[in-house]
N, C-alpha and C positions, 0 to 999 in steps of 0.2 A: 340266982344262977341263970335262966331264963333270960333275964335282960343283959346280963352279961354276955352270954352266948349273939344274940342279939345281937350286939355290939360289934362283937368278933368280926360275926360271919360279915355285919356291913364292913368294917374295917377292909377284910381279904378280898370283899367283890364276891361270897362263894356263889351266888348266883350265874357271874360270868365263868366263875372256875367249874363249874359242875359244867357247863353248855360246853366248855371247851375239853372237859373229860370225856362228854356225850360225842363232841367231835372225833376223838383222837377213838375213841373204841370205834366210830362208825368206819374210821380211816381201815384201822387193820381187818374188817370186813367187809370193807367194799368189792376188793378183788376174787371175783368168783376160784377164779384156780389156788389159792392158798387158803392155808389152814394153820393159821397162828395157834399157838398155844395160850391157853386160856392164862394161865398164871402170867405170863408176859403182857398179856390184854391189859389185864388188871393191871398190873406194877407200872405200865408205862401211864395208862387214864391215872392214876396216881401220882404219875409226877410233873403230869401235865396238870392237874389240878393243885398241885403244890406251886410247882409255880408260878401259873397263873393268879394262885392266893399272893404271892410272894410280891408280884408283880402290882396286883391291885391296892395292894396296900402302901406300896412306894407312890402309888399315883395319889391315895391322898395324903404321904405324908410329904410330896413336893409340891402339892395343891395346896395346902393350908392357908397357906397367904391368899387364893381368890374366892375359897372357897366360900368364906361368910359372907360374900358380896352377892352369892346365889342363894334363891331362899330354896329350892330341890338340896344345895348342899351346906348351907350354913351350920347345921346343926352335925356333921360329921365330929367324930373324934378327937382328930388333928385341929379342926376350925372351931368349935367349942372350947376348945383347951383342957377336954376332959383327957386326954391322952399327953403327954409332954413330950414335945419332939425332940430329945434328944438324939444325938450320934449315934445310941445300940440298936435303933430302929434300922437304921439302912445297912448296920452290918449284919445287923438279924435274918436283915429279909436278904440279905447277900447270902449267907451263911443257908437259907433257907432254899434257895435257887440252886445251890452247889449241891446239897443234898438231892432236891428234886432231878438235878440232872447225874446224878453218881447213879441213883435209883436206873435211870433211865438205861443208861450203860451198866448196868453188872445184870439188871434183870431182861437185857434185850440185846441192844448194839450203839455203837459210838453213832450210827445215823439217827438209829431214834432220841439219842443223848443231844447230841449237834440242836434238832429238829425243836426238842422239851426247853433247851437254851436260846434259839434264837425266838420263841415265841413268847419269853418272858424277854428278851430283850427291846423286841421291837415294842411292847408296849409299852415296858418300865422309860426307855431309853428315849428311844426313837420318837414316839407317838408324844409320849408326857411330858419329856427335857426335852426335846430340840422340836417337835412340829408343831404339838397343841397350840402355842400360843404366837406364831408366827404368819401359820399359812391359814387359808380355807379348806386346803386338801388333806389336811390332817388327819383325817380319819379314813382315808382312799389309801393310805401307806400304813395305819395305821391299821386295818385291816386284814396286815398281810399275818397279823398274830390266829389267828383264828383258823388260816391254814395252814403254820406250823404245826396246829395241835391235830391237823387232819393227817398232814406228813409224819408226824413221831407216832402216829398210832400206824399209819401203813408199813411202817420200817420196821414194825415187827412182824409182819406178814412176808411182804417183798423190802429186802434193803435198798435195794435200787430204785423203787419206786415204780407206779403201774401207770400207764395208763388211767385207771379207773381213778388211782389215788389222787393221780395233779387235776383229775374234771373234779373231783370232789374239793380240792381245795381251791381249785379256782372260782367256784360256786360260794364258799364261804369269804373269798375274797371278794365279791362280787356284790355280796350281801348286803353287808358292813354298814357302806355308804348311803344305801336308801332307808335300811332301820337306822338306824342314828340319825340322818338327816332329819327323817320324820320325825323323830325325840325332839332335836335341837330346833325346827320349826315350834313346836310346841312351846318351848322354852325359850326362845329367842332372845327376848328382853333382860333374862338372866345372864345367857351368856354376854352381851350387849353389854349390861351392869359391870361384869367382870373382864372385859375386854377381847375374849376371845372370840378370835375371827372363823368362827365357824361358818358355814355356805350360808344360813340363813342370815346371818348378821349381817355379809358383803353384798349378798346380792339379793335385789328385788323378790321380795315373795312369790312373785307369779313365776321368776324364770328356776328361783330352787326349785319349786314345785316340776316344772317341765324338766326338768334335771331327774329329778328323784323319779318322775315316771318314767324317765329313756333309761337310767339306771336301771328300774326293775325289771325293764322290759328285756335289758342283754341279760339279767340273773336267773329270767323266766326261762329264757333260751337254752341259755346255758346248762340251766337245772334238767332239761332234757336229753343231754349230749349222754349221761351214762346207758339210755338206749343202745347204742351203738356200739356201747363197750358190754353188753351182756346182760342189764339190767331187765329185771322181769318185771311180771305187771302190779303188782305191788306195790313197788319205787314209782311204777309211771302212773299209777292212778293217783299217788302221792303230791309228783311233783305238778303234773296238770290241776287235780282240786287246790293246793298251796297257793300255784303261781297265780292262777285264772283269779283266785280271792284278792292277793296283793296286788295283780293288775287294777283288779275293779276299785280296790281304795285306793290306789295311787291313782286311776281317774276321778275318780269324787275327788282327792286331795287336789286335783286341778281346776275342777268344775266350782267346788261349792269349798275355797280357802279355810282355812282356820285351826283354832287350836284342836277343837274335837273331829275335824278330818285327818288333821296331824297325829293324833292320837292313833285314830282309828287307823290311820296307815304300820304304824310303829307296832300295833297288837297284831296285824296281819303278817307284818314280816317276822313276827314271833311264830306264828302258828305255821307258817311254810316251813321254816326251821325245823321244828319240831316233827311236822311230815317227814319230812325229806329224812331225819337223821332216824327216826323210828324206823321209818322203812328200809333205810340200809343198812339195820342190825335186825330185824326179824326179820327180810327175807328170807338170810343164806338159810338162818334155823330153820324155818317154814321148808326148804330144799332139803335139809337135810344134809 
């Protein structure tokens, strides 16, 4: 049961659906002057985590085909052949999505529903069928999923949307590109093997790298801006210790190249993540 389960959770991605659940609850407490209801909190981090799962699982059953050709992915479900890709897969996960966004709308509002649907669409859709395997910028549009899950969690607080809630999902869109690039540095030769033209494939090492540092350095910025919208110092000792860390690796990842600087940048834009979102779910409690 254990390696089943195993299986599962790699299948859905729950990984990235739990970070994008963490998103969507930090979304509906970011705005100081509102006071969502908690049961709505939960139902909507619920259906953003459904369909986030829903989503990650259409990514690898439309991967299958490059996936053996990476050795980070060859052993997936789909690429193994331990899974059979059959047609009730994508109407499953269709089927899965619909639920996830009904959730969304009967326990909240058609905006956080809207918000729960276009975040499983841009990655099912958008990112996997038509960018992944086209562009370099794939993952810059492809990013915008992770600030839907910030928006369908503010739309239960404010339907209209705050302030607070588009700097926070701009932050997460903003992300994206420097953690992942750092991944895809790492991995290069894989992606390379399987054809996709991720930033590190097309372009020279030295200049991804000076990419990925200007990158974090508008996310660093950025990651500041909820100052201004009322954020106390919690959030900002948060987002200064994050950012000042993921500066510093995305300068080593300039200064001294490689896979284990690549690394080291990709754990850092983990742990900023995890600041930033902590912080902007125990502050308001810490306020009261």
């Amino acid at each position: 049961m254990t390696a089943n389960l195993k299986v599962l959770a790699s299948v859905f991605k729950l990984r990235i659906g739990v970070f994008c659940a963490l998103a969507a609850i930090a979304g509906a407490l970011v705005t100081p002057s509102a006071v969502p209801q908690t049961s709505q909190v939960v139902a909507v981090a619920m259906a953003v985590l459904l369909s986030a799962a829903a989503a990650g699982a259409f990514n690898h059953y439309w991967e299958r085909d490059i996936d053996p050709m990476m050795n980070r992915t060859r052993n997936r479900p789909f690429a193994s052949g331990q899974f059979a890709a059959g047609p009730l897969w994508p109407l499953g996960l269709l089927a899965l999505t619909v639920a996830a966004v009904a959730l969304a709308a009967f326990a909240a509002n058609a905006w956080a529903a809207l918000h729960v649907f276009l975040g499983a669409f841009v990655y099912g859709i958008v990112y996997t069928v038509w960018l992944k395997r086209r562009t370099a910028w794939n993952i810059v549009i492809g990013g915008l999923s992770g600030s839907f899950a910030v928006l369908a969690g503010a739309a239960v607080a404010v339907p209209t949307l705050s302030p607070q809630s588009l700097v926070l999902a701009l932050i997460l869109f903003l992300w994206t590109p420097p953690h992942f690039w750092s991944l895809a540095t790492a991995l290069k030769d894989d992606y390379a093997a399987a054809g996709i033209p991720m930033l590190p494939v097309v372009k020279p090492e030295s200049e991804t790298n000076w990419i990925i540092l200007a990158n974090t350095i508008a996310l660093v910025a950025s990651s500041l801006l909820p100052f201004f919208f009322g954020a106390g110092p919690l959030y900002m000792g948060a987002a200064i210790l994050g950012g000042v860390w993921f500066i510093y690796k995305s300068v080593l990842l300039v200064m001294r190249p490689g896979r284990k600087a690549a690394m080291g940048n990709f754990f850092a834009s983990l742990i900023q993540l995890v600041l930033l979102l902590t912080a902007v779910m125990v502050e308001p409690l810490l306020a009261g």
